[in-house]
NULUM-675428 format. One line per field, with one value per residue (C-alpha): residue in three letters; chain; x, y, z. Coordinates in steps of 0.02 Angstrom, whole numbers, plus 50000, padded with zeros to 5 digits. Layout:
BEGIN
aa = ALA | ... .
ch = A | ... .
xx = X | ... .
yy = Y | ... .
zz = Z | ... .
This chain:
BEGIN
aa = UNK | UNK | UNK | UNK | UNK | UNK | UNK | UNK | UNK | UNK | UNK | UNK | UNK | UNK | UNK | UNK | UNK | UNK | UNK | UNK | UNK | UNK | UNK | UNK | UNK | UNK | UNK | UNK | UNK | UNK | UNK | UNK | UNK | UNK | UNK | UNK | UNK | UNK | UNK | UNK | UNK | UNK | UNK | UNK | UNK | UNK | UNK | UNK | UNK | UNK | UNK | UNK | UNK | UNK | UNK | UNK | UNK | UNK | UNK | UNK | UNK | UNK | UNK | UNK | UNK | UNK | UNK | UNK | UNK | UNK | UNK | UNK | UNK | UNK | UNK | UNK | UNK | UNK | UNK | UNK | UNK | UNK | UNK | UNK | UNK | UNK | UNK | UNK | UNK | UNK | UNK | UNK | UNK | UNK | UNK | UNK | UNK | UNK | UNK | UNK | UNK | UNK | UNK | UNK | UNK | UNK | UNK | UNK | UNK | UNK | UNK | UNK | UNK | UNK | UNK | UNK | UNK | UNK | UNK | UNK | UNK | UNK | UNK | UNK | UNK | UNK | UNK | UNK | UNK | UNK | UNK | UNK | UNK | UNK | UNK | UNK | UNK | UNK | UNK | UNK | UNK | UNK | UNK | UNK | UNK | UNK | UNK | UNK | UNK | UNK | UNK | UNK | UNK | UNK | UNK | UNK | UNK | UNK | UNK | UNK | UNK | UNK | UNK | UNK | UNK | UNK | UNK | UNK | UNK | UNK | UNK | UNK | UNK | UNK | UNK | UNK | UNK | UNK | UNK | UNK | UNK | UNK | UNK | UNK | UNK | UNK | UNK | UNK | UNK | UNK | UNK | UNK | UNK | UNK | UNK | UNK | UNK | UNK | UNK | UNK | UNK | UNK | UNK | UNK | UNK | UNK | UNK | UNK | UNK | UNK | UNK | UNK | UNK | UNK | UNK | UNK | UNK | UNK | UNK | UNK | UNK | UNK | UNK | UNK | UNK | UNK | UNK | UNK | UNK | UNK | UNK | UNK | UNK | UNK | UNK | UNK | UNK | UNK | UNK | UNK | UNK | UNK | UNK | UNK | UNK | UNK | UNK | UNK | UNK | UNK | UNK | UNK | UNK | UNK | UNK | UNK | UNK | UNK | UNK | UNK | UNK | UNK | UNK | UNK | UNK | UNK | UNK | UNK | UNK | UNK | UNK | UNK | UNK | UNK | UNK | UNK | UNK | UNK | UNK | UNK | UNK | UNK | UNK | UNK | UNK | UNK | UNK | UNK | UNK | UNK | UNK | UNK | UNK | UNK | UNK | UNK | UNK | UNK | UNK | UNK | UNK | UNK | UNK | UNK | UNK | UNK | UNK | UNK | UNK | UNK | UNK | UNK | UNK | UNK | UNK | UNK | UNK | UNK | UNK | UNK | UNK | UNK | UNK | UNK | UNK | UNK | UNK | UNK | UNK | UNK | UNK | UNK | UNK | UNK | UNK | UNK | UNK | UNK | UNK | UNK | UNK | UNK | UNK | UNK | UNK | UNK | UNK | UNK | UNK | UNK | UNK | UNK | UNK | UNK | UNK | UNK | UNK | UNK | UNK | UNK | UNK | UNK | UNK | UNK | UNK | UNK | UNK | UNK | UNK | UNK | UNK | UNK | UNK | UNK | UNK | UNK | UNK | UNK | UNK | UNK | UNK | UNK | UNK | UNK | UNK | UNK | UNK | UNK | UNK | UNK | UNK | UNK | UNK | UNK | UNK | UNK | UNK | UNK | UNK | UNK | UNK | UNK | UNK | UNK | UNK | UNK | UNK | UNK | UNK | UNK | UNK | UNK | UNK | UNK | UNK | UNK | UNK | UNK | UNK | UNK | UNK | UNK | UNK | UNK | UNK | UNK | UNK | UNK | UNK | UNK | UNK | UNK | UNK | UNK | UNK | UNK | UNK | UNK | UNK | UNK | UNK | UNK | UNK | UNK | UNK | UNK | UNK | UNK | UNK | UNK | UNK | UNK | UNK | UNK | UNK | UNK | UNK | UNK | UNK | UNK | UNK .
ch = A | A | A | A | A | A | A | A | A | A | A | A | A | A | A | A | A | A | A | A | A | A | A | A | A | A | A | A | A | A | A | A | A | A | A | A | A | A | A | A | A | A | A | A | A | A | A | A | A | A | A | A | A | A | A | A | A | A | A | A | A | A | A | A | A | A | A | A | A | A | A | A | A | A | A | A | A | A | A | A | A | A | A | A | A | A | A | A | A | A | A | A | A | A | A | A | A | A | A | A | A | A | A | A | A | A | A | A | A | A | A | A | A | A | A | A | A | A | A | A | A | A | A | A | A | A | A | A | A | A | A | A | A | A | A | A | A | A | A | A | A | A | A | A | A | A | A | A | A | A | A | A | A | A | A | A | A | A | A | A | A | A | A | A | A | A | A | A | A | A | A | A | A | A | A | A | A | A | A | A | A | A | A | A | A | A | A | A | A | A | A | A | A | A | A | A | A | A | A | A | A | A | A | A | A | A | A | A | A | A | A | A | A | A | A | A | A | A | A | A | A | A | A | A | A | A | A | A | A | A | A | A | A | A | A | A | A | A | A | A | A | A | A | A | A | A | A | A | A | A | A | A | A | A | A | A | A | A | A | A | A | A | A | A | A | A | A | A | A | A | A | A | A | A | A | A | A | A | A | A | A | A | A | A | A | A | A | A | A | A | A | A | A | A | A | A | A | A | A | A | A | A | A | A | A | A | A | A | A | A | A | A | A | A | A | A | A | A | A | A | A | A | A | A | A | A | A | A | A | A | A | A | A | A | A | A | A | A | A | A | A | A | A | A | A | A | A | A | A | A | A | A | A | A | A | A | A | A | A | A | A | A | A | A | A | A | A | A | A | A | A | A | A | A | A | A | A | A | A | A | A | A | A | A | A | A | A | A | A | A | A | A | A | A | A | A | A | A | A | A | A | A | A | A | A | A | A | A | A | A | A | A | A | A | A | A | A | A | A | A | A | A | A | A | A | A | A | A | A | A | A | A | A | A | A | A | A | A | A | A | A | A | A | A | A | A | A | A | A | A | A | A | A | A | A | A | A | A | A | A | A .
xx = 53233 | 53115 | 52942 | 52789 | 52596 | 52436 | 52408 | 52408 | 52437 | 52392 | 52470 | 52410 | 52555 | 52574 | 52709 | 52883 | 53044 | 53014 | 52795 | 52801 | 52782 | 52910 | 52942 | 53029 | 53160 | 53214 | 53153 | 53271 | 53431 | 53403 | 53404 | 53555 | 53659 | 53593 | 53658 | 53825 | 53848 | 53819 | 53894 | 54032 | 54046 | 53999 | 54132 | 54263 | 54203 | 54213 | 54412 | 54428 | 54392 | 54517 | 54645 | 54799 | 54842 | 54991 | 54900 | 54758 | 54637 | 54550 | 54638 | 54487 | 54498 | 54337 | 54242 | 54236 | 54235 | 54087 | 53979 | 54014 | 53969 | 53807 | 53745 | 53786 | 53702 | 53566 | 53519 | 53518 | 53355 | 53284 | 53288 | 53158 | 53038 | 53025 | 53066 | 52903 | 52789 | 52864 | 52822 | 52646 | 52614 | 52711 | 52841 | 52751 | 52862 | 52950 | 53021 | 53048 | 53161 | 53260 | 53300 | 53360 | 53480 | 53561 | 53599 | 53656 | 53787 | 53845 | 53872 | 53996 | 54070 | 54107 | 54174 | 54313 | 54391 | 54522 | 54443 | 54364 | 54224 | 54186 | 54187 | 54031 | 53961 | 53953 | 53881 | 53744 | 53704 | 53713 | 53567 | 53456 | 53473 | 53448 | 53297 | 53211 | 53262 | 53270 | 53062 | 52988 | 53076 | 53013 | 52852 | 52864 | 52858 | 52705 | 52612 | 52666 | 52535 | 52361 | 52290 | 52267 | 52412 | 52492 | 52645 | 52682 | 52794 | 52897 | 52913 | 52978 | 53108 | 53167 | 53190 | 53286 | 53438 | 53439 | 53476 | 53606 | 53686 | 53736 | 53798 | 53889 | 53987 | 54015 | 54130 | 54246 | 54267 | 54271 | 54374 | 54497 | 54551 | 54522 | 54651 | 54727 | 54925 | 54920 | 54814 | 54920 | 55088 | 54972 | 54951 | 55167 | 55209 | 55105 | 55158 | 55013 | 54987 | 54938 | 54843 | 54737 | 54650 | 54527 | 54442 | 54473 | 54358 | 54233 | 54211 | 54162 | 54024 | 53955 | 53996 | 53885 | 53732 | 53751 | 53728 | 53556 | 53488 | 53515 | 53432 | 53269 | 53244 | 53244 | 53111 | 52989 | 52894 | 52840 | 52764 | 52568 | 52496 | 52512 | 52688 | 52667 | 52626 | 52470 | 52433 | 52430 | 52314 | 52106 | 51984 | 51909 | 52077 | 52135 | 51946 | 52008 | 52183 | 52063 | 51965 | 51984 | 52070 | 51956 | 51978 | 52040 | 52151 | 52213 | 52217 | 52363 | 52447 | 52458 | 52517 | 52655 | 52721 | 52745 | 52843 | 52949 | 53014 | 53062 | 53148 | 53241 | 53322 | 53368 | 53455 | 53525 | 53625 | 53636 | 53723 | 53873 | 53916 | 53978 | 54045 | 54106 | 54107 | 54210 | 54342 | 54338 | 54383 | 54506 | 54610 | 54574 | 54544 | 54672 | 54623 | 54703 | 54592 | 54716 | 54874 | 54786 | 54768 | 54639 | 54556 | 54468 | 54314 | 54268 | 54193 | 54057 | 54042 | 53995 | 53829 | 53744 | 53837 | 53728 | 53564 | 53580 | 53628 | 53480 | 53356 | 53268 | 53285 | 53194 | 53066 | 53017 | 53020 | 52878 | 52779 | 52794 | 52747 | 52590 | 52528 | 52540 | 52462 | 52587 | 52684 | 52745 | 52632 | 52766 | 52776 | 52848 | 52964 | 53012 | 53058 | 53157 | 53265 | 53300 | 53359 | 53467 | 53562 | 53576 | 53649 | 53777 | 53832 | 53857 | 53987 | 54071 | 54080 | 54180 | 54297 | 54334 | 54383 | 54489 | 54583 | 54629 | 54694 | 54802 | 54822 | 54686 | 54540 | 54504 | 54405 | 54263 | 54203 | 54143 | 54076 | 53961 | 53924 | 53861 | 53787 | 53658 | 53637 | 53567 | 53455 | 53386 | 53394 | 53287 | 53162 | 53136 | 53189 | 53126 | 52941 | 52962 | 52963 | 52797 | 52716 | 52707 | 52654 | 52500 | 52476 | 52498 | 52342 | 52377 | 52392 | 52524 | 52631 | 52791 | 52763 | 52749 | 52887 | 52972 | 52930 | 52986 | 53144 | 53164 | 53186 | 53317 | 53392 | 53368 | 53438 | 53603 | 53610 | 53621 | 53723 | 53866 | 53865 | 53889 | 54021 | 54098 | 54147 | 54242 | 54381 | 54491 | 54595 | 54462 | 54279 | 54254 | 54170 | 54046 | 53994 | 53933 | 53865 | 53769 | 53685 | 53654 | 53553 | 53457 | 53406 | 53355 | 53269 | 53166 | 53126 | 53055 | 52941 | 52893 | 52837 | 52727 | 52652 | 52602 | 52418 | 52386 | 52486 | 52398 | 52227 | 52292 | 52341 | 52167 | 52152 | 52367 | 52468 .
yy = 50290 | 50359 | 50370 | 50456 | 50423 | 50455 | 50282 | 50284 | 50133 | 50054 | 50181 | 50331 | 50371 | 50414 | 50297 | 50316 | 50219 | 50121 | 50152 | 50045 | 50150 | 50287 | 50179 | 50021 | 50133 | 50159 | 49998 | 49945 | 50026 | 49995 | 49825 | 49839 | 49907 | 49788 | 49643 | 49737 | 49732 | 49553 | 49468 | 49564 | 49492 | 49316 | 49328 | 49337 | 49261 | 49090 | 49127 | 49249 | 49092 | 48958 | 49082 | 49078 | 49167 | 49241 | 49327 | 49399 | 49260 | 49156 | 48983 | 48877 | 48707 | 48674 | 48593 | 48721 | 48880 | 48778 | 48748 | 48950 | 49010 | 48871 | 48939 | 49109 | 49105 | 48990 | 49130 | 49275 | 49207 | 49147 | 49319 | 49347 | 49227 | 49374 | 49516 | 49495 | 49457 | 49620 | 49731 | 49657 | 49669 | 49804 | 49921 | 49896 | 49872 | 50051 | 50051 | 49891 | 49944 | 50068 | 49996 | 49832 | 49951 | 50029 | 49889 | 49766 | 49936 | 49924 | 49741 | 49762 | 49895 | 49769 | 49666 | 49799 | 49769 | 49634 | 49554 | 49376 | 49456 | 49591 | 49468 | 49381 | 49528 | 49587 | 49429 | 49443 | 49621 | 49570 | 49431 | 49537 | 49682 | 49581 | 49503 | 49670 | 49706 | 49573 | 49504 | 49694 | 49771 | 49614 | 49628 | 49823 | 49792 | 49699 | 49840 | 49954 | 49875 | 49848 | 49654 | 49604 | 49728 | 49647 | 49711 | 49635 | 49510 | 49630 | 49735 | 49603 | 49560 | 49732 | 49721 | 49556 | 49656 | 49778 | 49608 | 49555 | 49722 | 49732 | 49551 | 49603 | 49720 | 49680 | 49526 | 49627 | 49758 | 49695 | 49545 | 49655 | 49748 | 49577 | 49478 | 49605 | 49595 | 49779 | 49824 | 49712 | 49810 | 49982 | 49950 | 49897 | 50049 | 50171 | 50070 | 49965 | 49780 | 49692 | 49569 | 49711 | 49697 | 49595 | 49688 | 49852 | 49752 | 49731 | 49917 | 49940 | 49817 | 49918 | 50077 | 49992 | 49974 | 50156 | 50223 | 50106 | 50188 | 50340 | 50337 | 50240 | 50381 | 50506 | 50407 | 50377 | 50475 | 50366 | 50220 | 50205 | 50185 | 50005 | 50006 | 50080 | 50004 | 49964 | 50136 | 50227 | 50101 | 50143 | 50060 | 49976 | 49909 | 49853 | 49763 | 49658 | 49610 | 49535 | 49432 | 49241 | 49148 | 49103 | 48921 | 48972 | 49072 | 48923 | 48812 | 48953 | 48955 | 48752 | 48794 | 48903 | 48778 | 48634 | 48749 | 48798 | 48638 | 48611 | 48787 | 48752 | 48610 | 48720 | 48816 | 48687 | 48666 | 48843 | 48910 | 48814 | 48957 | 49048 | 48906 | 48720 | 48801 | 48964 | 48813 | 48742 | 48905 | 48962 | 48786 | 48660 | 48815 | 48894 | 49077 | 49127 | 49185 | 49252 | 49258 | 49378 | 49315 | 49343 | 49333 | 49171 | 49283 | 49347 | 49197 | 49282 | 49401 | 49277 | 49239 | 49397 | 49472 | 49325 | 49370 | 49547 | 49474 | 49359 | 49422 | 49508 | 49368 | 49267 | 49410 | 49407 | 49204 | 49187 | 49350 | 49242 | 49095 | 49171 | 49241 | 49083 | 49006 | 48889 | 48968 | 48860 | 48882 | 48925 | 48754 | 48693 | 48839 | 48770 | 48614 | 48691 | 48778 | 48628 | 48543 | 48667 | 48678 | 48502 | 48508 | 48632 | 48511 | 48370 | 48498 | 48539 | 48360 | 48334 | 48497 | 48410 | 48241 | 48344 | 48427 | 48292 | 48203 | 48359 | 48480 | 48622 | 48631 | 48750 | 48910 | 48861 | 48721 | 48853 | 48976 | 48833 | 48789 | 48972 | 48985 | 48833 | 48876 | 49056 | 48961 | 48872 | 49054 | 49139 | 49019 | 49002 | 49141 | 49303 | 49186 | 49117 | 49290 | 49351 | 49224 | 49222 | 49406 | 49315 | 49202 | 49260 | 49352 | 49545 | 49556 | 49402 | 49479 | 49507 | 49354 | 49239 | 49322 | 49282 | 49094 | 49094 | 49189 | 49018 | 48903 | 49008 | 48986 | 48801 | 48772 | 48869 | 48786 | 48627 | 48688 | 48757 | 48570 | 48493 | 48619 | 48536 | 48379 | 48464 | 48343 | 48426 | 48269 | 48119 | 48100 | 48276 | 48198 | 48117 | 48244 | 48353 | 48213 | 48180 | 48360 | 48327 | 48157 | 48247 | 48408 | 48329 | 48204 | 48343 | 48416 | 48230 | 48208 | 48406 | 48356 | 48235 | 48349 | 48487 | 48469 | 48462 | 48595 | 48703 | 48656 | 48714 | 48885 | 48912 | 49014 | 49104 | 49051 .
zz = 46801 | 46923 | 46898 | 46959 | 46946 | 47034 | 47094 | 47281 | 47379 | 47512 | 47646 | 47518 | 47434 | 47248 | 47198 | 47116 | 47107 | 46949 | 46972 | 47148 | 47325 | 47387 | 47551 | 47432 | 47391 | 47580 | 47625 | 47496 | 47558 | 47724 | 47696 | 47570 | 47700 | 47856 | 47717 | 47702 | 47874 | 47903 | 47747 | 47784 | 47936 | 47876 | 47747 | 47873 | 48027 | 48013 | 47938 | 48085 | 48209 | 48143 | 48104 | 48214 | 48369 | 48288 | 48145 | 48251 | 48246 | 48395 | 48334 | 48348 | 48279 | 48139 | 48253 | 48369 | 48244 | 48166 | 48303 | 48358 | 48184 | 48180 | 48329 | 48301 | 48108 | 48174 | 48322 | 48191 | 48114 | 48269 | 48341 | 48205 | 48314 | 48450 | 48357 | 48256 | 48410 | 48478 | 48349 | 48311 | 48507 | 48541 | 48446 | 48282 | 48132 | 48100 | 48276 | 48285 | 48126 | 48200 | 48348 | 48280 | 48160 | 48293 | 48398 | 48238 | 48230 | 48417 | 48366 | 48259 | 48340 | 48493 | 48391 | 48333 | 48510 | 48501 | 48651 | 48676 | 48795 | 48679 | 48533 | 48608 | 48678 | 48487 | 48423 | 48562 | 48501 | 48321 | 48373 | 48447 | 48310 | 48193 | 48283 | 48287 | 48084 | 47980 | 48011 | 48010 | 47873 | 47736 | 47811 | 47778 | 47598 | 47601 | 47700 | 47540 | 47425 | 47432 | 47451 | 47278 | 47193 | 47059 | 47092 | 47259 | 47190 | 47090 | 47249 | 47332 | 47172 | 47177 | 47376 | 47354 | 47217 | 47391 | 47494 | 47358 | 47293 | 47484 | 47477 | 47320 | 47392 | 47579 | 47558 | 47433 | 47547 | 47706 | 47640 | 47579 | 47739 | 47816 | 47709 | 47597 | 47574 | 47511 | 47665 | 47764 | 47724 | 47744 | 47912 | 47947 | 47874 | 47975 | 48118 | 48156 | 48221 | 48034 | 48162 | 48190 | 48003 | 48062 | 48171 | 48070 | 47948 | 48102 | 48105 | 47915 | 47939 | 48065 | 47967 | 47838 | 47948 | 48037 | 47852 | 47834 | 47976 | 47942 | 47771 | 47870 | 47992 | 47851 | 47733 | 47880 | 47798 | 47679 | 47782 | 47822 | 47974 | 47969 | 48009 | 48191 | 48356 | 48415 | 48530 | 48379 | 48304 | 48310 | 48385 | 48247 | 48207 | 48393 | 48355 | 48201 | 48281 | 48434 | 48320 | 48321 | 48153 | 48019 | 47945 | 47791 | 47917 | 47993 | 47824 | 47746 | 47927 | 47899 | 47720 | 47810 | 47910 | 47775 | 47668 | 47834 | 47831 | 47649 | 47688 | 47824 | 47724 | 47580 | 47686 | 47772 | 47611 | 47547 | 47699 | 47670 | 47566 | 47758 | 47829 | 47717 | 47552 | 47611 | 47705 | 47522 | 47460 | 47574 | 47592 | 47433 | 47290 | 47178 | 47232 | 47063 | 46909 | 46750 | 46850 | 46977 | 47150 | 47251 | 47443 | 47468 | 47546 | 47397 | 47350 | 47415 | 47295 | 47169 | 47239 | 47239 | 47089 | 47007 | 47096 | 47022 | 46839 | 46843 | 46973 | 46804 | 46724 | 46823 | 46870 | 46691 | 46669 | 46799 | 46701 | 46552 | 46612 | 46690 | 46532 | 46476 | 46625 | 46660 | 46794 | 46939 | 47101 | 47247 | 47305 | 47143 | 47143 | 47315 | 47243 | 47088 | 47232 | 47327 | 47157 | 47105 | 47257 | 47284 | 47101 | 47168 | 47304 | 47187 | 47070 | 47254 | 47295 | 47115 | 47161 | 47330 | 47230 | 47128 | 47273 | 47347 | 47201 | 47131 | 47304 | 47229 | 47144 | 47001 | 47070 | 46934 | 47010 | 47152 | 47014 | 46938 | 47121 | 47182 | 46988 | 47039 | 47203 | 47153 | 47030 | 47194 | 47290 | 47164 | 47148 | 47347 | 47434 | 47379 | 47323 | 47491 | 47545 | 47448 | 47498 | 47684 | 47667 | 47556 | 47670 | 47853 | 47930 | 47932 | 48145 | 48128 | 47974 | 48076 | 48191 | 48031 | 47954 | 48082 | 48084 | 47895 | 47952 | 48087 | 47942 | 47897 | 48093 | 48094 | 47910 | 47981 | 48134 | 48032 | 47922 | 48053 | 48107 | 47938 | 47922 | 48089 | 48010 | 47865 | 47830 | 47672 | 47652 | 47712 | 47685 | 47598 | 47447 | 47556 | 47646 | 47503 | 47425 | 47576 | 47561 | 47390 | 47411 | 47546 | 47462 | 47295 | 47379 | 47472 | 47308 | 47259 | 47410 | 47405 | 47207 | 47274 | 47384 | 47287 | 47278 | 47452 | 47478 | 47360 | 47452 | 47606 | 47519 | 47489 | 47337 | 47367 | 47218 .
């Protein structure tokens, strides 16, 4: 239900959309349908590359289609890097916004033309759109509220179901005129190449993202000053962004930079859901549930159909825990997330025993494996999320959000070459038990470290 009140925040608007700020709401489906767009495309992509010639695929071997879809995941985030320093020097964060839509669209679009060239051509646009988005519009949500507002966190929950309800629904879609036998046969009986699915299901990604930009240039409205470049900035503010970093500045930038690298090994693990995990899937999983039979992409679905079942949940855990005063500061919550998803890869690492003992492995052992890894998710990402917008000086919002957003490049880039060495009939097991040994390890050694950490947050929680 949509509500109204008189509170204004901090760019003076009288709030609605469940009592937070009008601008969530578009903030929230433009980011909904920029996640369509590329889980969509990450459904499919890394199945596009090792399928075969002959049914309309590039016919990469894994090493190869892994290394393409590491660097192509791990450039996505890095983008962020100067995407933010653009906008906080330049463009400022609603233009920054629009034009990062519009070329993630083009993107996809290339990628709609059965041709090698225009293939990288599309992930090159996809990069630099995405570069331009992704750091400006999280940061947007933290210019909605007011320093101390106690609903910054649930802001940033309800933003996350946007990420996730587009997650939901991009690999069922875009799987199914990927991989569908119904859609399939469509296509031979109105006379069309079947190999042509693929990039049919290319063209409703970018479908997806024209529709997200077209909703942000119609709630502009909505956003503050703080949003826009620095020409339309005053003079006393152009004054504050020239000022030199405080120590406490300095002390939550160091904070920053120790939780980027207990990120960027969560991730590390978690984004085998695009590339090892969606082999396991497609190759070594029973893609049958009831007698119905299913496309391995919408595996997924299962991840973020579980972020919107328990995003509340959790929302109201840490509430609860805070009246009590025992809530976990974000570092601990940093090193629940790296626990849970190293749990995940030690149920994956059973599955994979399994396969290779009986040919398949049952399609639960990947629904316990995304159910603990979006345990991890939701008590890192959408926190880790919150709190760079607590901790990042306001002139550097963007440019730090992009640094988190580069924990989320390197984790992938490590990820697409774990993914290399995917072996279904040798040292499978291994592997994921590897990634599990690591990432619970890291939630050990962050443990130990949680009271310096906190220091260096200087008063953040």
């Amino acid at each position: 239900m949509i509500m109204q009140d008189s509170t204004l925040t901090s760019a003076g608007e009288p709030t609605t959309f469940g009592g937070h700020p009008r601008g969530l709401r578009t903030l929230f489906f433009t980011e909904m349908w920029e996640r369509f767009s590329y889980y969509g495309m990450r459904a499919i992509l890394i199945l596009y590359l090792t399928a075969a010639v002959a049914g309309g695929g590039l016919g990469f071997d894994n090493e190869r289609a892994g290394a393409v879809y590491g660097w192509y995941t791990s450039l996505v985030y890095l983008a962020a890097l100067p995407g933010g320093f653009i906008a906080d020097r330049f463009l400022g964060q609603r233009r920054s916004v629009l034009i990062g839509g519009i070329v993630i669209a083009l993107g996809h679009f290339c990628l709609a033309i059965p041709s090698l060239t225009f293939f990288y051509l599309g992930l090159a646009l996809i990069v630099a759109g995405t570069g331009f988005l992704k750091p400006n519009v999280s940061t947007m949500v933290g210019t909605l509220y007011a320093e101390n507002d106690p609903r910054r966190d649930g802001g940033f929950s309800i933003f996350y179901m946007g990420i996730n309800l587009g997650a939901f629904i991009a690999p069922l879609v875009v799987g199914y005129f990927a991989q569908s036998a119904a859609f399939l046969d469509w296509l031979r009986a109105h006379g069309i190449d079947p190999r042509h699915a693929w990039h049919v299901a290319f063209s409703i990604a970018g479908i997806g993202m024209l529709l997200g930009v077209i909703q942000f240039a119609l709630g502009k409205r909505h956003f503050g000053p703080a949003v826009e470049g620095p020409r339309e900035q005053t003079a006393e503010q152009q004054e504050k962004r020239n000022e030199p970093l405080s120590r406490e500045d300095w002390s939550r930038l160091s904070a920053i930079a120790v939780l980027f690298v207990f990120s960027a090994l969560f991730w590390s693990a978690f984004e085998q859901a695009g590339s090892s995990l969606n082999l396991f899937a497609d190759r070594l999983t029973d893609n049958h549930v009831f007698g119905f039979a299913f496309p391995s992409s919408w595996f997924q679905s299962l991840q973020p159909l579980f972020i919107i079942g328990l995003a509340p949940v959790f929302a109201w855990l840490w509430l609860w825990l805070s009246r009590r005063h025992s809530e976990p500061s974000s570092p601990a919550k940093f090193a629940w997330g790296l626990f849970w998803v190293g749990t995940g890869f030690l149920v994956v690492a059973w599955g994979a025993v399994v396969a290779q003992r009986s040919g398949l492995a049952s399609p639960w052992f990947l629904f316990f494996v995304y159910l603990f890894h979006t345990f991890g998710e939701l008590c890192l990402s959408p926190v880790g999320l919150s709190t760079v917008t607590k901790l990042a000086p306001k002139r550097l919002a963007s440019l730090m959000m992009g640094v988190w957003f580069f924990s989320l490049s390197v984790g992938n880039k490590a990820g697409g070459f774990i993914a290399g060495h995917f072996d279904p009939r040798g040292s499978l097991p291994q592997l994921f038990l590897i990634v599990a040994a690591f990432t619970i390890g890291a939630a050990a050694v962050l443990v130990l470290l949680l009271k310096p950490i906190r220091r260096l947050m200087a008063g953040a929680h």
